[in-house]
C-alpha positions as CSV (number, residue, x, y, z in Angstrom):
1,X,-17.9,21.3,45.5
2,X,-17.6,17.4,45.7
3,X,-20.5,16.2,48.0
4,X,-20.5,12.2,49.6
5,X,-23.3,10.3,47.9
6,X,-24.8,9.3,51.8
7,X,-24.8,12.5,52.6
8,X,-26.9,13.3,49.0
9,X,-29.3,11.1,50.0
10,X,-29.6,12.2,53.3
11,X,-30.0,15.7,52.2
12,X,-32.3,14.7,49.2
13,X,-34.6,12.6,52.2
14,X,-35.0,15.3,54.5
15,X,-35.9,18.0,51.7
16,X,-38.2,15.5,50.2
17,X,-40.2,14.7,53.7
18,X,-40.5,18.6,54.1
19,X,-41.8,19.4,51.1
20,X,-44.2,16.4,50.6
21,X,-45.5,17.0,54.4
22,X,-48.4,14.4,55.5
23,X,-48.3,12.7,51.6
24,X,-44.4,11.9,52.2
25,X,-45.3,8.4,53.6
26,X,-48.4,7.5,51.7
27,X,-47.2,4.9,48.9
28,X,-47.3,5.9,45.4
29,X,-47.1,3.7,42.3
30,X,-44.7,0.6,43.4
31,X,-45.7,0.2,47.2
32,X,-42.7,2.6,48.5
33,X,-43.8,6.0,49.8
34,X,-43.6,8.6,48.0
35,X,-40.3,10.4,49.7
36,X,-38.4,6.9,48.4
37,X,-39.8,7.8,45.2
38,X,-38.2,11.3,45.2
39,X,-35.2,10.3,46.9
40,X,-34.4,7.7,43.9
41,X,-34.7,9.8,41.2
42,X,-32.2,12.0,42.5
43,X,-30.2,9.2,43.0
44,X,-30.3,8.2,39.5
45,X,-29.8,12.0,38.2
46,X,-27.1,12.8,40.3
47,X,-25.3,9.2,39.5
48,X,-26.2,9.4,35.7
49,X,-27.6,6.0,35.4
50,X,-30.9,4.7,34.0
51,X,-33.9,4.0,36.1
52,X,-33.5,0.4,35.2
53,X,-29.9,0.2,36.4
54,X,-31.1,2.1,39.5
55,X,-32.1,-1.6,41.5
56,X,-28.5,-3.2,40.4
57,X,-26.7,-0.2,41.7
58,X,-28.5,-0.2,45.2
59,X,-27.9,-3.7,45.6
60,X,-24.1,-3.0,46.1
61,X,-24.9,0.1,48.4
62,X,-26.2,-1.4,51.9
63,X,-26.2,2.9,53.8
64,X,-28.3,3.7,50.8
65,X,-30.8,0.8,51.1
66,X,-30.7,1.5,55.1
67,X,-31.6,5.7,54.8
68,X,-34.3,4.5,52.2
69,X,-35.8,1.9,54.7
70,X,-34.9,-0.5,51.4
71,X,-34.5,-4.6,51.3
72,X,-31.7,-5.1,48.8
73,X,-33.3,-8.2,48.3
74,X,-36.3,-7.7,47.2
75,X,-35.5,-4.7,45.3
């Protein structure tokens, strides 16, 4: 079963916020909460990219950046 990427990361923010509870938006390590956090490495699995590419990648992808609360600017 093919699934849209948005709707991935939709999916992958919800279960993320559920299972982190009252920590989900207390910032980890880089100054983004820690949902974002989760959410991104799923990205980067489910794509098959490196984490390093992960930042190129988003810039092209303004729904991402928008669900994730992201500036592609200043990513």
């Amino acid at each position: 079963m093919e699934i849209d990427l948005l709707d991935f990361i939709e999916q992958c923010r919800d279960l993320a916020k559920q299972a982190l509870g009252k920590h989900a938006g207390e910032p980890a390590s880089g100054g983004f909460a820690r949902w974002v956090h989760v959410v991104l490495h799923c990205f980067r699995l489910e794509e098959g990219h490196s984490y390093r590419e992960t930042p190129n990648r988003l810039k092209y992808m303004t729904e991402i950046c928008d669900v994730l609360g992201l500036d592609r600017e200043n990513l």
